[in-house]
Short mmCIF file of the C-alpha atoms (twelve columns), coordinates in Angstrom:
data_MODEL
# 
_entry.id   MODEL 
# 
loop_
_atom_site.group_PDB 
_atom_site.id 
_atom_site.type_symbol 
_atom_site.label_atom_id 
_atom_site.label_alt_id 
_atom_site.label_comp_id 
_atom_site.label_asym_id 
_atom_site.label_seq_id 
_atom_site.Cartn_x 
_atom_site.Cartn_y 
_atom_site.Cartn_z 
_atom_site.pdbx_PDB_model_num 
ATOM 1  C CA . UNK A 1  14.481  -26.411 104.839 1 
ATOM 2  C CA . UNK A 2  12.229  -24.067 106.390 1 
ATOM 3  C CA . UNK A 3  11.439  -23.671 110.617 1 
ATOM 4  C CA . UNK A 4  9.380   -21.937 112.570 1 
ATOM 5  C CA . UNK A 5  10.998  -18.473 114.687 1 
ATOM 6  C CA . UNK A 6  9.479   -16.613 117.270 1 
ATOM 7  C CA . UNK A 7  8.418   -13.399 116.006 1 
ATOM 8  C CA . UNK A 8  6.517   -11.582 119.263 1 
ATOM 9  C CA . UNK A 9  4.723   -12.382 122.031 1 
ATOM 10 C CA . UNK A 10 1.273   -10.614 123.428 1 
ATOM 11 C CA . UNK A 11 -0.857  -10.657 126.769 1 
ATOM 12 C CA . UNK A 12 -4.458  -9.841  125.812 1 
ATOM 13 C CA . UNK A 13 -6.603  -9.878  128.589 1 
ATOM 14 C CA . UNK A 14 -10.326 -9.625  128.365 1 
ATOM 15 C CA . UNK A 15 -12.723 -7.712  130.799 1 
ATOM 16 C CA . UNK A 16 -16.270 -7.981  131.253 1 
ATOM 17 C CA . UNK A 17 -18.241 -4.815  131.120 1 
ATOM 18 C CA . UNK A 18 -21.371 -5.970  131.711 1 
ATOM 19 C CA . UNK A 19 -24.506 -6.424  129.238 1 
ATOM 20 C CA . UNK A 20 -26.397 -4.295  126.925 1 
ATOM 21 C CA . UNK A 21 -30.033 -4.205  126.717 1 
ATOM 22 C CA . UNK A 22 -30.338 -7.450  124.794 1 
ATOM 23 C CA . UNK A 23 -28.350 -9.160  128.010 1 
ATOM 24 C CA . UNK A 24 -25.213 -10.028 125.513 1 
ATOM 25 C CA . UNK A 25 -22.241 -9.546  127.440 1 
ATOM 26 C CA . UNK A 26 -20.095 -6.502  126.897 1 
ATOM 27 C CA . UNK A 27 -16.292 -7.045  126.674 1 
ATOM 28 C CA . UNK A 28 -13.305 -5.049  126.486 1 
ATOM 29 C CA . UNK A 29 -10.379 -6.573  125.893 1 
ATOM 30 C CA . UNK A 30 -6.298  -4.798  126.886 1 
ATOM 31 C CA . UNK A 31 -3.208  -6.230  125.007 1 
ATOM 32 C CA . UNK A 32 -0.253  -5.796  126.016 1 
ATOM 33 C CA . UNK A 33 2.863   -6.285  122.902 1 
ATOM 34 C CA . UNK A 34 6.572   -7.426  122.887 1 
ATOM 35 C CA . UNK A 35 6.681   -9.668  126.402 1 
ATOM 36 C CA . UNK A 36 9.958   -10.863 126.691 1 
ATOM 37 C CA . UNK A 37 10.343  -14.866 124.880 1 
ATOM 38 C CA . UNK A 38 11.412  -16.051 127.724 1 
ATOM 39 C CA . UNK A 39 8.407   -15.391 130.187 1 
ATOM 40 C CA . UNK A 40 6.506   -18.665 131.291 1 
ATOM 41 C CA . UNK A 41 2.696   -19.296 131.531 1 
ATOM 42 C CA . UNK A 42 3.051   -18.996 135.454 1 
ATOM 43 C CA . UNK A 43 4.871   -15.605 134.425 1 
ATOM 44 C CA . UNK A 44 2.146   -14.164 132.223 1 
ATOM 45 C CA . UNK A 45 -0.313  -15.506 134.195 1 
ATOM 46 C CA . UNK A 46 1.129   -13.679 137.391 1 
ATOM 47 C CA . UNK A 47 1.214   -10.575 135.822 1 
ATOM 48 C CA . UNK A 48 -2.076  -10.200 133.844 1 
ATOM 49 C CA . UNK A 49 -3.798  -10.454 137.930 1 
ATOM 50 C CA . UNK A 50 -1.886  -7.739  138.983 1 
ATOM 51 C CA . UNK A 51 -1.993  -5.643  135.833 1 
ATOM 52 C CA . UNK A 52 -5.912  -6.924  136.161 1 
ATOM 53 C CA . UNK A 53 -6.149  -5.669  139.876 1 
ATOM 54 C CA . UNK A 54 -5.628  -2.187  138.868 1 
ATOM 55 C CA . UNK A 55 -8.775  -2.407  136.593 1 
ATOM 56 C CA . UNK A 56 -12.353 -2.028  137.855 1 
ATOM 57 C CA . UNK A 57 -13.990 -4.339  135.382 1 
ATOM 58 C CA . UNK A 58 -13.750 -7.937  136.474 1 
ATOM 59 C CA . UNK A 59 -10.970 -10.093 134.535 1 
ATOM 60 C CA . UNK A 60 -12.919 -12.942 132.236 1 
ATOM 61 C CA . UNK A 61 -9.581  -14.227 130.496 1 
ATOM 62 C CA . UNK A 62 -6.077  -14.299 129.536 1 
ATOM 63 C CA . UNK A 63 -4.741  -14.871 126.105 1 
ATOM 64 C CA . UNK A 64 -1.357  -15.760 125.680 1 
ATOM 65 C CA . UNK A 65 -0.963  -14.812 121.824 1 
ATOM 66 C CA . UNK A 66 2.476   -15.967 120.088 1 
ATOM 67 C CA . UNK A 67 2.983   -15.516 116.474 1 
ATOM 68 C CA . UNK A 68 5.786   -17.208 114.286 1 
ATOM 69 C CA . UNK A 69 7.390   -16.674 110.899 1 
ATOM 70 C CA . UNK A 70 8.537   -19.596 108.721 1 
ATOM 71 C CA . UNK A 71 11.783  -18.721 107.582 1 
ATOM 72 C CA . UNK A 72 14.294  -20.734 105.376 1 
ATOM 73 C CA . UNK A 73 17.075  -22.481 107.366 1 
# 
């Protein structure tokens, strides 16, 4: 029977960097790789504002990103 694993975890936080010409927004988006399993939304939450504080660019979003492999039991 097959199940679900965690594979990795990744921040990705998204930044606005204003508009072009047109007045769609420009974005710029940081991801961060390998955050530990364990860490809880409060966790990754917590830590994208302070990473985000060091940036100049207002923060528009956070993106917890987990992916999964299906592996056989």
């Amino acid at each position: 029977m097959a199940k679900l694993e965690d594979k990795e975890i990744t921040l990705k936080m998204v930044f606005s960097k204003g508009e072009t010409n047109t007045g769609k927004k420009k974005l710029m988006s940081l991801s961060i790789k390998s955050i530990n399993k364990g860490a809880s939304d409060d966790d990754i939450y917590q830590l994208a504002n302070e990473l985000a504080s060091l940036q100049s660019l207002p923060l528009l979003g956070i993106h917890r990103l987990q992916s999964e492999i299906v592996v056989d039991e």
